[in-house]
C-alpha positions in Angstrom: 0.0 0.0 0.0 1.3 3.2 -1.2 0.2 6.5 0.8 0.7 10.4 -0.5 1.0 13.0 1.9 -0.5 16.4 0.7 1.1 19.6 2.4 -0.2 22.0 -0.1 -4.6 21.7 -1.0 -7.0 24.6 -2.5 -9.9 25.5 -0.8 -12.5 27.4 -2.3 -10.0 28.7 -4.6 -7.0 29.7 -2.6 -4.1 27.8 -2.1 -3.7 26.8 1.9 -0.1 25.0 3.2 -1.3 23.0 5.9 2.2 22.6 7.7 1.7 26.8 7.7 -1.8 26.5 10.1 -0.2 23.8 11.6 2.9 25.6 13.0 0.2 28.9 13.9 -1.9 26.5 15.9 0.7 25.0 17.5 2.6 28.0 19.1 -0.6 29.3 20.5 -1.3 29.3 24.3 -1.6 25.8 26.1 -1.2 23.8 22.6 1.2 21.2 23.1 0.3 19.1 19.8 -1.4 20.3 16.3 -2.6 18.9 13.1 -4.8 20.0 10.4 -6.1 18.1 7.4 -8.6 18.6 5.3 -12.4 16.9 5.2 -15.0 17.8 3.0 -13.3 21.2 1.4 -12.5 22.8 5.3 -9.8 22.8 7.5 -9.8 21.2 10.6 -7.1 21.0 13.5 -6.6 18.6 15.8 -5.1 19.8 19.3 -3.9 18.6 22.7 -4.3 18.8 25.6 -8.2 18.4 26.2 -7.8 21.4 28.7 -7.2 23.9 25.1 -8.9 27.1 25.3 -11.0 27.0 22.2 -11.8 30.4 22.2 -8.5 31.9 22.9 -7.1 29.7 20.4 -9.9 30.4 17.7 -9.2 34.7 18.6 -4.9 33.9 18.0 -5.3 32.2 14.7 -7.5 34.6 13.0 -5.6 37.8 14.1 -2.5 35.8 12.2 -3.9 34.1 9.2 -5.7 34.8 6.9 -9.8 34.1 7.1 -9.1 31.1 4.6 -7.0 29.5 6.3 -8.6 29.8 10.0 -9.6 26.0 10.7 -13.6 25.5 11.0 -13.4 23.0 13.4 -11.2 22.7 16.3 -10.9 18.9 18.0 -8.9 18.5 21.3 -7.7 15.1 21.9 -5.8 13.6 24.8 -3.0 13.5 22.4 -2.3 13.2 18.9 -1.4 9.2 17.4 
């Protein structure tokens, strides 16, 4: 079995690095672990701890990026696999 790792997707037209959300979720306050991927054409990051503050963390990101690139959904896990 052969898997492809995609770094770079579009959505809704513009061009979104997900290692670039990544690293911006990741450095904000109480994040210890971040992902994003992509599902159904919208961003979603996966974060740890479960004690995140959503809301801070939804305010940090979108006073950095851009409104594209601001995840939808934000899903705290225990930790990441």
């Amino acid at each position: 079995m052969i898997y492809v790792l995609i770094f770079k997707v579009t959505i809704n037209g513009y061009r979104v690095e997900l290692e670039e959300v990544s690293a911006v979720v990741s450095k904000c306050p109480g994040v210890n672990e971040a992902i994003v991927m992509v599902k159904d054409n919208a961003l979603i990051a996966f974060v740890s701890p479960l004690d995140v503050d959503v809301d801070l963390l939804r305010r940090r990101v979108a006073s950095v990026l851009p409104h594209y690139m601001i995840p939808t959904s934000l899903i705290k896990l225990d930790s990441l696999p």
